[in-house]
C-alpha positions as CSV (number, residue, x, y, z in Angstrom):
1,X,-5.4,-8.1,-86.9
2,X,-6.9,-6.0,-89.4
3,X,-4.5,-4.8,-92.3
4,X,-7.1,-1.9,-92.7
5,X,-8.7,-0.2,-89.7
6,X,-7.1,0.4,-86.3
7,X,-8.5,-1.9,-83.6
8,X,-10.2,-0.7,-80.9
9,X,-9.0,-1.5,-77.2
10,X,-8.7,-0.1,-73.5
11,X,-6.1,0.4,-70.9
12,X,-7.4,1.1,-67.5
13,X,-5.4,3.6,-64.7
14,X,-6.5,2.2,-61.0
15,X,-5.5,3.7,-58.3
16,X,-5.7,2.6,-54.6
17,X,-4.1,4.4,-51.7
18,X,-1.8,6.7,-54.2
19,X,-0.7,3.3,-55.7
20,X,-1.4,2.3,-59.3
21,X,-2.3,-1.5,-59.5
22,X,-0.2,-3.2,-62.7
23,X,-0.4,-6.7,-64.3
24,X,2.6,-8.6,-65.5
25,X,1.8,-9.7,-68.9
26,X,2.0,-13.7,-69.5
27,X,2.2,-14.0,-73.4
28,X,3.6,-11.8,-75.8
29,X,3.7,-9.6,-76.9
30,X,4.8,-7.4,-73.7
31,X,5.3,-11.1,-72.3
32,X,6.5,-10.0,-68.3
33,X,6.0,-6.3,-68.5
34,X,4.5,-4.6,-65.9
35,X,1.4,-2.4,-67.2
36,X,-2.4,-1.4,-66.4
37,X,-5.1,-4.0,-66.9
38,X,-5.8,-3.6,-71.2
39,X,-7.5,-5.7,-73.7
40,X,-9.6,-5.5,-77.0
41,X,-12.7,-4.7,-77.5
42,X,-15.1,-7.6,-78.6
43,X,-17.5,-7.0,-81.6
44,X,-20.6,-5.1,-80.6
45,X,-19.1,-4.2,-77.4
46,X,-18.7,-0.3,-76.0
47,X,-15.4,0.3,-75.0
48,X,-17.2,1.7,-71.4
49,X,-18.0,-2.5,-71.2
50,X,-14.8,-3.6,-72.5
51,X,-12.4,-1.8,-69.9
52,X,-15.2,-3.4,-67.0
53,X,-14.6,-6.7,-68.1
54,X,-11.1,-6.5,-69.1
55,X,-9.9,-5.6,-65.3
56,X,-12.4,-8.2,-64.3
57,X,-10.8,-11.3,-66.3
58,X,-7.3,-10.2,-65.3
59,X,-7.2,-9.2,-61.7
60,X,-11.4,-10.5,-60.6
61,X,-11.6,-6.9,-59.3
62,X,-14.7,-5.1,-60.0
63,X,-14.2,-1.3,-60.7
64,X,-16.1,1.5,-61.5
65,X,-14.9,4.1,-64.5
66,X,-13.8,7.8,-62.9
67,X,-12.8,9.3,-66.4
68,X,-10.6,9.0,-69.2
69,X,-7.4,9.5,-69.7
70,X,-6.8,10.5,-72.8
71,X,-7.1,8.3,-76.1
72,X,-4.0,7.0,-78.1
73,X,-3.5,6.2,-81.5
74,X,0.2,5.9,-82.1
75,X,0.0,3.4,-85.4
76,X,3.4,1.7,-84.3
77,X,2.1,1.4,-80.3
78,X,1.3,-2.3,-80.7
79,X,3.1,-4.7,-82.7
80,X,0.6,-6.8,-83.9
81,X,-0.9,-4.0,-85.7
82,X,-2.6,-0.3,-85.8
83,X,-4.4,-0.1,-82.2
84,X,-6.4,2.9,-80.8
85,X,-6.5,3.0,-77.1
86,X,-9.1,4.9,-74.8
87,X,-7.5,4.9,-71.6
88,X,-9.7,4.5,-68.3
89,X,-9.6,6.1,-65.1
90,X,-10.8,3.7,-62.8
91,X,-11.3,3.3,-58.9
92,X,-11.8,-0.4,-57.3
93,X,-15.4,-1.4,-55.6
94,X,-15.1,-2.5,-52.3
95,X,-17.2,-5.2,-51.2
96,X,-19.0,-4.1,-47.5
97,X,-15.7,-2.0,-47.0
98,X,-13.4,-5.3,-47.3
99,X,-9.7,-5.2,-48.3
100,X,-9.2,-5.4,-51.7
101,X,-8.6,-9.2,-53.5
102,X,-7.0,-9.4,-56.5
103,X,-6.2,-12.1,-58.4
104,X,-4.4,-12.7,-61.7
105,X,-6.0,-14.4,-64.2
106,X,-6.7,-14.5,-67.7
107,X,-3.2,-13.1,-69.6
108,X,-1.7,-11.8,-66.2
109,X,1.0,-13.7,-64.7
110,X,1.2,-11.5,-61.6
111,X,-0.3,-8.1,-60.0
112,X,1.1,-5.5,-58.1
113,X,0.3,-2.4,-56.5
114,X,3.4,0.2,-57.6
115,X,3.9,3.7,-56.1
């Protein structure tokens, strides 16, 4: 990581049914910890793009941004260095009104859909 500037990333909240869908992480950090779908955004790309892509590589889900959360910058939040958050509100497309598929990929080990 970078020893001088934050690095930008993106958690994303989505929310089925009042359940909240959460990925179990396969690598450290956070190695088996349930949280939202989250990455880094790449060079050149908005963070509107990253959170799109990042639920897409972990859970094959396509989703469509409600709102943000809120934005979080606490310096010792990630311990491989100074990251700043902007947290997604997201809702899951639905293919011709199927049931939702998910399927973990990427860095998640596992999905499931909490209460």
């Amino acid at each position: 990581m970078n020893d001088k500037n934050p690095i930008p990333a993106v958690d994303i909240v989505i929310e089925e049914n009042s359940r909240i869908l959460l990925v179990r992480r396969k690598y450290e950090p956070f190695k088996d910890h349930l949280e939202p779908p989250d990455g880094f955004v790449e060079e050149g790309e908005k963070v509107e793009n990253a959170a799109i892509r990042e639920v897409r590589e972990e859970t094959s889900l396509n989703i469509e941004l409600v709102d943000i959360l809120g934005v979080y910058s606490d310096p010792k939040r990630d311990p491989r260095g100074h990251t700043v958050s902007t947290v997604f509100i997201a809702k899951a497309i639905r293919n011709n009104n199927r049931e939702l598929k998910v399927v973990a990929k990427d860095d998640a080990a596992e999905i499931k859909w909490q209460v």
